[in-house]
RODO-248385 format. One record per atom (N, C-alpha, C): atom name; residue in one letter; z negated, y negated, x negated; residue number from 1. Coordinates in Angstrom, 2 decimals, decimal comma. Layout:
<sites>
SITE atom type      c3      c2      c1 seq
SITE   CA    A       Z       Y       X NUM
...
</sites>
This chain:
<sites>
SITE atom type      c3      c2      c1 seq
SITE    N    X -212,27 -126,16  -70,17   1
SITE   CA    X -211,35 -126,40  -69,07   1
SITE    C    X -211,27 -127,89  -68,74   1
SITE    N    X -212,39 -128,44  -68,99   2
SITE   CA    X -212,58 -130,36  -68,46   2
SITE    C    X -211,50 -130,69  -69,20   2
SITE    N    X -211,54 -130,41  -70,97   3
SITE   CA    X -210,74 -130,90  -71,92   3
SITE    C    X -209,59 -130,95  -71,71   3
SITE    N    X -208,80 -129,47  -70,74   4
SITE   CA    X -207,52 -129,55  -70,77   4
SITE    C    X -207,20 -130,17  -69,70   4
SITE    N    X -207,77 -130,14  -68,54   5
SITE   CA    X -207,29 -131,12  -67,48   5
SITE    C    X -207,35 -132,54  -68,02   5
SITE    N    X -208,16 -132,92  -68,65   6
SITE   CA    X -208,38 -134,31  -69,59   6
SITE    C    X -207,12 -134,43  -69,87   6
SITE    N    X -206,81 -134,12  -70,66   7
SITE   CA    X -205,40 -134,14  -71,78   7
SITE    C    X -204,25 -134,23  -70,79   7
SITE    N    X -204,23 -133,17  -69,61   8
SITE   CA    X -202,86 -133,32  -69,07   8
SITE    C    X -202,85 -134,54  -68,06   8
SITE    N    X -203,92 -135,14  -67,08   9
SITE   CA    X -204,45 -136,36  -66,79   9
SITE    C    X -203,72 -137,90  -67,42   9
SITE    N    X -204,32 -137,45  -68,76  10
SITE   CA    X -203,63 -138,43  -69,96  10
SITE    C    X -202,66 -138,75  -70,26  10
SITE    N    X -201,98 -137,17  -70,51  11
SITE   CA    X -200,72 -137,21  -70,77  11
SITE    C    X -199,59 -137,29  -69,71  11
SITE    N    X -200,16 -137,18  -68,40  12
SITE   CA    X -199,34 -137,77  -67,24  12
SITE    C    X -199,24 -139,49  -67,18  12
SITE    N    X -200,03 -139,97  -67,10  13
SITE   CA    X -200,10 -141,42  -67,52  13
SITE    C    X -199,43 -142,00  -68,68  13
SITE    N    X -199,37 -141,64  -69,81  14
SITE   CA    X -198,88 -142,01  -70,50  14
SITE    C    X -196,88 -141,81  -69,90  14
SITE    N    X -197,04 -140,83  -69,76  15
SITE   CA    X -195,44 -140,82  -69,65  15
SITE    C    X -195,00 -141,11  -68,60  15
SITE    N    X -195,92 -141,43  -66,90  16
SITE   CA    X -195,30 -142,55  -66,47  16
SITE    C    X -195,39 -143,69  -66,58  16
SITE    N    X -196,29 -144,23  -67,79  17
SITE   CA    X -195,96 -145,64  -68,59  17
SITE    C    X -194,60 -145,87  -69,17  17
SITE    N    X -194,07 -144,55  -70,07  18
SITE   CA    X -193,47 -144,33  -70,77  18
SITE    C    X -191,78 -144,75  -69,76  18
SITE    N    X -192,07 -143,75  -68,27  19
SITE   CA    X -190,75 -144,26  -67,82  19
SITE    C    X -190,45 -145,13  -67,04  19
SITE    N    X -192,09 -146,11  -66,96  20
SITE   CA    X -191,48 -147,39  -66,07  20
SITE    C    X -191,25 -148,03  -67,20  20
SITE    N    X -191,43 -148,54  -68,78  21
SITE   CA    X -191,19 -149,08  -69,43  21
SITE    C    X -189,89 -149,07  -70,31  21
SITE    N    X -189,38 -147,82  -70,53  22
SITE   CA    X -188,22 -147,65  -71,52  22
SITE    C    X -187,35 -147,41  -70,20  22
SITE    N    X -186,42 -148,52  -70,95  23
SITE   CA    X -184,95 -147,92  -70,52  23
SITE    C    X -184,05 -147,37  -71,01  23
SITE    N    X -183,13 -146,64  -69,96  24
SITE   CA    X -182,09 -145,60  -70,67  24
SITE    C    X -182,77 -144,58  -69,26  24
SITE    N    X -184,31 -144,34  -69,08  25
SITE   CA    X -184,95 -143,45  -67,86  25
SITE    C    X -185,19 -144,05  -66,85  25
SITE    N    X -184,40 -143,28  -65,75  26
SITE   CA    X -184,03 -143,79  -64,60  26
SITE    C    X -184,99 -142,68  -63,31  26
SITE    N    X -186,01 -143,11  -62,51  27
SITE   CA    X -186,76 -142,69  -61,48  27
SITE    C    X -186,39 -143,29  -60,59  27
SITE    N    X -186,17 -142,21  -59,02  28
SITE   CA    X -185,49 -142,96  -57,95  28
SITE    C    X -187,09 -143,66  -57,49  28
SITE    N    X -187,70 -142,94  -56,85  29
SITE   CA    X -188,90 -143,59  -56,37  29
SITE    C    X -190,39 -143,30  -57,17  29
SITE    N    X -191,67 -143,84  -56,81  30
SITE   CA    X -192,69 -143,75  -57,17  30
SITE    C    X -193,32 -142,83  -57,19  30
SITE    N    X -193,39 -141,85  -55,95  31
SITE   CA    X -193,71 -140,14  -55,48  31
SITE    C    X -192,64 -139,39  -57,11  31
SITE    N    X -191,68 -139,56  -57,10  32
SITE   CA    X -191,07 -138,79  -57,76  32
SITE    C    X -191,23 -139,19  -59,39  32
SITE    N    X -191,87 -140,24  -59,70  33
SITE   CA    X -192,23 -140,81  -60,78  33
SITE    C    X -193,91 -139,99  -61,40  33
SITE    N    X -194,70 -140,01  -60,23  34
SITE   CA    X -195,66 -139,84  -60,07  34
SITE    C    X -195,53 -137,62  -60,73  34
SITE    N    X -194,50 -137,31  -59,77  35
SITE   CA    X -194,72 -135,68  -59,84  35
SITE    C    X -194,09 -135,25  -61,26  35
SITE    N    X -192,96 -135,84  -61,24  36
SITE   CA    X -192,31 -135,55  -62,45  36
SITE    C    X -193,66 -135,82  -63,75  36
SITE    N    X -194,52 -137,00  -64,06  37
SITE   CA    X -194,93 -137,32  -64,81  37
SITE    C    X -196,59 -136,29  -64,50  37
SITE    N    X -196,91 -136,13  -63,91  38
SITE   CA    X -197,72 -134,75  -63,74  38
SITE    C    X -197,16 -133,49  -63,67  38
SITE    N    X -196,09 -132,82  -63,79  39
SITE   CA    X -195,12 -131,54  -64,07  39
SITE    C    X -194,67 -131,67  -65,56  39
SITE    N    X -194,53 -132,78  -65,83  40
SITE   CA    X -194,10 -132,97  -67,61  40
SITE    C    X -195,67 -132,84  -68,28  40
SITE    N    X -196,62 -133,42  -67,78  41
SITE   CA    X -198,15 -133,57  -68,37  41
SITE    C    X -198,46 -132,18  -68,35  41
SITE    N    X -198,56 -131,21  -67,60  42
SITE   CA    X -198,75 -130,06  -68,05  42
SITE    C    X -198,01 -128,90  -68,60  42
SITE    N    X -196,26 -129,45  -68,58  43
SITE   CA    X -195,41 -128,80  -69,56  43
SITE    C    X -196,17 -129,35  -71,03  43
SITE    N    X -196,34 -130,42  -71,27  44
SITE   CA    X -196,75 -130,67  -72,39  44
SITE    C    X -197,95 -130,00  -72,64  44
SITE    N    X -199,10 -129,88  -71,98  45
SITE   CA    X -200,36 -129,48  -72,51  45
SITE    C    X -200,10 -127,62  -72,37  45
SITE    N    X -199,45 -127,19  -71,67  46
SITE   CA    X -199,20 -125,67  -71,83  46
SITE    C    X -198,21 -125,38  -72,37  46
SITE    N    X -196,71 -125,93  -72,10  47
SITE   CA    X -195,76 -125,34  -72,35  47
SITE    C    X -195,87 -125,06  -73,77  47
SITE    N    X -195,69 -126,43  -74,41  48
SITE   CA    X -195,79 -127,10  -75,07  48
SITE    C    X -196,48 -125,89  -76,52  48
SITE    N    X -197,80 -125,86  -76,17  49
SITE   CA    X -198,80 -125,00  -77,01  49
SITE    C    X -198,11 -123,76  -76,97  49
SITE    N    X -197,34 -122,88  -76,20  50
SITE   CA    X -196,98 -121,64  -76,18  50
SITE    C    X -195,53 -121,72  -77,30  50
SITE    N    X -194,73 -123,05  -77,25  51
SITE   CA    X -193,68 -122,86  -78,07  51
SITE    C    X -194,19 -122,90  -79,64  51
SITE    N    X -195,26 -123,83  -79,34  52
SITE   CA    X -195,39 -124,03  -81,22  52
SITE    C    X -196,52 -122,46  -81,68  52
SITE    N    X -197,07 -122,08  -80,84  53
SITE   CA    X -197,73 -120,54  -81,11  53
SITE    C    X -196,10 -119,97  -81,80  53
SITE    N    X -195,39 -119,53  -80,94  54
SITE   CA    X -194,23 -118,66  -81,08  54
SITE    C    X -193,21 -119,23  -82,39  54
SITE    N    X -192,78 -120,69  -82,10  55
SITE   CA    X -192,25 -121,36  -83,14  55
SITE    C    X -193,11 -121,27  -84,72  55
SITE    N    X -194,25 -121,05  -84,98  56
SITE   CA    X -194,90 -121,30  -86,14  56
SITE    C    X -194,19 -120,84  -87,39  56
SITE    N    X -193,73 -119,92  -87,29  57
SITE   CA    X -192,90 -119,54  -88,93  57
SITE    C    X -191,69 -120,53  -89,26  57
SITE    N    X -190,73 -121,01  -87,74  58
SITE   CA    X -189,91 -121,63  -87,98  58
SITE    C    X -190,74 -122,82  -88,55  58
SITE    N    X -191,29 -123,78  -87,64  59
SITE   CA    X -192,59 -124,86  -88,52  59
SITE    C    X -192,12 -124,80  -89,82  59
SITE    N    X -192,62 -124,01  -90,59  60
SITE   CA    X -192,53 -124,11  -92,21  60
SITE    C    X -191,47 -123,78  -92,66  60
SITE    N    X -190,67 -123,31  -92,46  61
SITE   CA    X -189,09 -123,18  -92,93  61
SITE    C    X -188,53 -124,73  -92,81  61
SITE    N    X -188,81 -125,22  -91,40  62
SITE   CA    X -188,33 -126,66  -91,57  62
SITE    C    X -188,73 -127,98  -91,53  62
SITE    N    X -189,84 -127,76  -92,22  63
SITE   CA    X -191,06 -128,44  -92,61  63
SITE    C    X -191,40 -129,21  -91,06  63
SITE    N    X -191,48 -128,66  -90,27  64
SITE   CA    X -192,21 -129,26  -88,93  64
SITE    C    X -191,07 -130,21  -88,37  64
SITE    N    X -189,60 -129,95  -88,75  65
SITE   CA    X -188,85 -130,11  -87,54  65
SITE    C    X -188,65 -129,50  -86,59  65
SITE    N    X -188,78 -128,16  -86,24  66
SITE   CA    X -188,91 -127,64  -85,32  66
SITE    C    X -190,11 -127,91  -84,31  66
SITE    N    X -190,86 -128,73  -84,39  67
SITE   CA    X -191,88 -129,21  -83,43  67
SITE    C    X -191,28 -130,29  -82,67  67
SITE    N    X -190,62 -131,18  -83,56  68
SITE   CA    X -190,14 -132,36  -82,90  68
SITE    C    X -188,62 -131,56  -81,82  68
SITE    N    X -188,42 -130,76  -81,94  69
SITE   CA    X -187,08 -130,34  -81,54  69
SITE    C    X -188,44 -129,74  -79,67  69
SITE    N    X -189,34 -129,14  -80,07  70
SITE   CA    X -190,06 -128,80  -79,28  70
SITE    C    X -190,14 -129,55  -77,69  70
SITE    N    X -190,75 -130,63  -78,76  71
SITE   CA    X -191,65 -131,72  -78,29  71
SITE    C    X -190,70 -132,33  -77,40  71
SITE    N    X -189,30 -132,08  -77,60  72
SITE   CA    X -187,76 -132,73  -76,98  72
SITE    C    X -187,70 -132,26  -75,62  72
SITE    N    X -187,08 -130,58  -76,15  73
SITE   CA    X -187,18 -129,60  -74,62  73
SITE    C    X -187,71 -129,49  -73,86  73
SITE    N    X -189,41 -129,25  -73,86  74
SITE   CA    X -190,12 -129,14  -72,85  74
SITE    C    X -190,01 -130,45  -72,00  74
SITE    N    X -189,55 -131,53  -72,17  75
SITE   CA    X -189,55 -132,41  -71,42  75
SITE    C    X -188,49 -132,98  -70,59  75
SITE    N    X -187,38 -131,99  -71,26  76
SITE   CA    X -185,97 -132,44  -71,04  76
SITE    C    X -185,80 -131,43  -70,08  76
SITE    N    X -186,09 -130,11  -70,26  77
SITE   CA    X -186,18 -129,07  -69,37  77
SITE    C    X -186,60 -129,19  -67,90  77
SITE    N    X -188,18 -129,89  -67,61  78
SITE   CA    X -188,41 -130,73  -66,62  78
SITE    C    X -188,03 -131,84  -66,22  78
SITE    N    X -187,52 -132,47  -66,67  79
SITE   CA    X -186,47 -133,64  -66,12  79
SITE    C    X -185,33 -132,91  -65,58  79
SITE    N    X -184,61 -131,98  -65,65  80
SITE   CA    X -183,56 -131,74  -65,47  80
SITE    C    X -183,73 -130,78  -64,33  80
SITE    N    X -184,76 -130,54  -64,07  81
SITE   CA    X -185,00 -129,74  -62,78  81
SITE    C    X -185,37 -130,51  -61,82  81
SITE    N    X -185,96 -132,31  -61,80  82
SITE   CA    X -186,56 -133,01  -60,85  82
SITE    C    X -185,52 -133,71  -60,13  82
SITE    N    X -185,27 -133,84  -58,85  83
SITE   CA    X -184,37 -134,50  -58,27  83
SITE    C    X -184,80 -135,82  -58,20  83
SITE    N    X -183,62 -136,59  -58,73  84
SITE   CA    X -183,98 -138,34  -58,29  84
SITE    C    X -184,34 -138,71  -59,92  84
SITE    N    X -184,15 -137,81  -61,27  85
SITE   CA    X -184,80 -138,24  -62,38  85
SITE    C    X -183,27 -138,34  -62,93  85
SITE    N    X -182,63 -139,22  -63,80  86
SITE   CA    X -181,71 -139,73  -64,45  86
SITE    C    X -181,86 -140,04  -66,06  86
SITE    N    X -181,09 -139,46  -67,47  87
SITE   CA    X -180,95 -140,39  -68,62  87
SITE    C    X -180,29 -140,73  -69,08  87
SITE    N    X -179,96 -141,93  -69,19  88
SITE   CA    X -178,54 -142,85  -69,38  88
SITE    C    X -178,43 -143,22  -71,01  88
SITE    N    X -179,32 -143,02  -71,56  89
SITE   CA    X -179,30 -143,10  -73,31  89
SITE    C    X -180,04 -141,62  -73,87  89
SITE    N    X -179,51 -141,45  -75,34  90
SITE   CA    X -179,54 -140,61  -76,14  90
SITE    C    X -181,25 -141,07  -76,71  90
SITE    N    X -181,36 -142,65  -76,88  91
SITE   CA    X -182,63 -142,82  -77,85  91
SITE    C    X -183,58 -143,03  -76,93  91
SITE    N    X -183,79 -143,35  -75,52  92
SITE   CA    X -185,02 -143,79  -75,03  92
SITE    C    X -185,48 -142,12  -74,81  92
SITE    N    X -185,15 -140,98  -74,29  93
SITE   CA    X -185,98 -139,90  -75,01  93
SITE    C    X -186,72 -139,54  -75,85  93
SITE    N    X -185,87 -139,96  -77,46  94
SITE   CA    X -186,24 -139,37  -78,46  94
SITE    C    X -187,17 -140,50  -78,55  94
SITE    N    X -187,30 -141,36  -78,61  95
SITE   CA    X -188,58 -142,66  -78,52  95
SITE    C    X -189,42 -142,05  -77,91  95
SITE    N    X -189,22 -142,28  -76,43  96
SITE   CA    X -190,40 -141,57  -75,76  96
SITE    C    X -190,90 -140,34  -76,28  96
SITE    N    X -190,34 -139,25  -76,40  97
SITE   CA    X -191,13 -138,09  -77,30  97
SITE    C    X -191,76 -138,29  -78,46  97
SITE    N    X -191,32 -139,11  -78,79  98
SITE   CA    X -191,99 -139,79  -80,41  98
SITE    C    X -193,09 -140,00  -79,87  98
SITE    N    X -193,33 -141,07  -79,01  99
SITE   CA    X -194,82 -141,47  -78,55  99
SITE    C    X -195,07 -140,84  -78,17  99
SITE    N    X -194,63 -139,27  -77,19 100
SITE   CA    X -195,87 -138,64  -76,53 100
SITE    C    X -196,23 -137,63  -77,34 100
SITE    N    X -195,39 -137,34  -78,43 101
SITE   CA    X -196,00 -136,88  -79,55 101
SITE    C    X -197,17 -137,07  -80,46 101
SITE    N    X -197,21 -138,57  -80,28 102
SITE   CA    X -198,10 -138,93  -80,98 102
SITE    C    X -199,62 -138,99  -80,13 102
SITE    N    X -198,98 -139,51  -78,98 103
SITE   CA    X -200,31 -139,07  -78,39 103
SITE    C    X -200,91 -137,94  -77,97 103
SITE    N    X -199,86 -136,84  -77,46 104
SITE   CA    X -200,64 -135,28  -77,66 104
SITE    C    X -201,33 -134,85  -78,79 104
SITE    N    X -201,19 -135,39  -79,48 105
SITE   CA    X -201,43 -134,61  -80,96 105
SITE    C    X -202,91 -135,68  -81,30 105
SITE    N    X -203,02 -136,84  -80,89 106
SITE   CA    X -204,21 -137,33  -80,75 106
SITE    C    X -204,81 -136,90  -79,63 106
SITE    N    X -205,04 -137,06  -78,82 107
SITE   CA    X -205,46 -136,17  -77,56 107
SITE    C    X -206,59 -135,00  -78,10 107
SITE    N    X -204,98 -134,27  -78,69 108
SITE   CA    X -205,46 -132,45  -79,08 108
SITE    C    X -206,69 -132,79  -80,22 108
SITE    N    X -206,90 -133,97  -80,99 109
SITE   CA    X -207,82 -134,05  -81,72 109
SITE    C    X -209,12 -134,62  -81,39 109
SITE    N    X -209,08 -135,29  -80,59 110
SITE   CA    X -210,00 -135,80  -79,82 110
SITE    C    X -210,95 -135,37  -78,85 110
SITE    N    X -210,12 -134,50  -77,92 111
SITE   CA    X -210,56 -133,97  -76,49 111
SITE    C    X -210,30 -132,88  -76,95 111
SITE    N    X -211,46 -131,73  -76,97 112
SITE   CA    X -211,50 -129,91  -77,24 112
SITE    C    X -212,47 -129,91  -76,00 112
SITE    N    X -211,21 -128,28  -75,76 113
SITE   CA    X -211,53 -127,67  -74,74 113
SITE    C    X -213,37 -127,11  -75,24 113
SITE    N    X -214,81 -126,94  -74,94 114
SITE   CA    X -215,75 -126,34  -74,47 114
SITE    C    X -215,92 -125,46  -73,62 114
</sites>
């Protein structure tokens, strides 16, 4: 249980690094920077794990594009429900998911749940 609060901790930080730094993502205030990026941190550490359980056959049909398509939604899904959250470009997403891809997936190797 430490591990997964670890991870989503992490992965909240990272992605409000992610949206004070890239532009194209637009946060009205800091509170709402703050929730959104802890509501996305644990879409990622749960949602996240439940699509690629279910997704797994697709996985290999398209050689693990369907993860990255994953890795898209769950985040886009929660953005689009947060009031005051804005995206004005097509690539500072797919960037940003790139990186938080990369870092969930280090994370998930690093930090196990006990």
């Amino acid at each position: 249980m430490a591990g997964f609060l670890l991870r989503i901790i992490i992965n909240a930080v990272v992605l409000f690094l992610l949206v004070v730094e890239l532009p194209g993502i637009f946060v009205d205030t800091l509170g709402s920077t703050l929730l959104g990026a802890a509501i996305i941190g644990l879409a990622n550490a749960a949602i996240r794990t439940v699509f690629s359980m279910v997704s797994a056959p697709f996985d290999t049909v398209t050689l693990g594009g369907w993860t990255f398509i994953t890795n898209l939604l769950a985040p886009l899904m929660v953005i689009k429900t947060l009031p005051g959250c804005q995206i004005s470009s097509f690539f500072a997403p797919v960037f940003g998911v790139l990186l938080m891809t990369v870092c969930s997936y280090t994370l998930s190797k690093f930090i196990h749940d006990r």
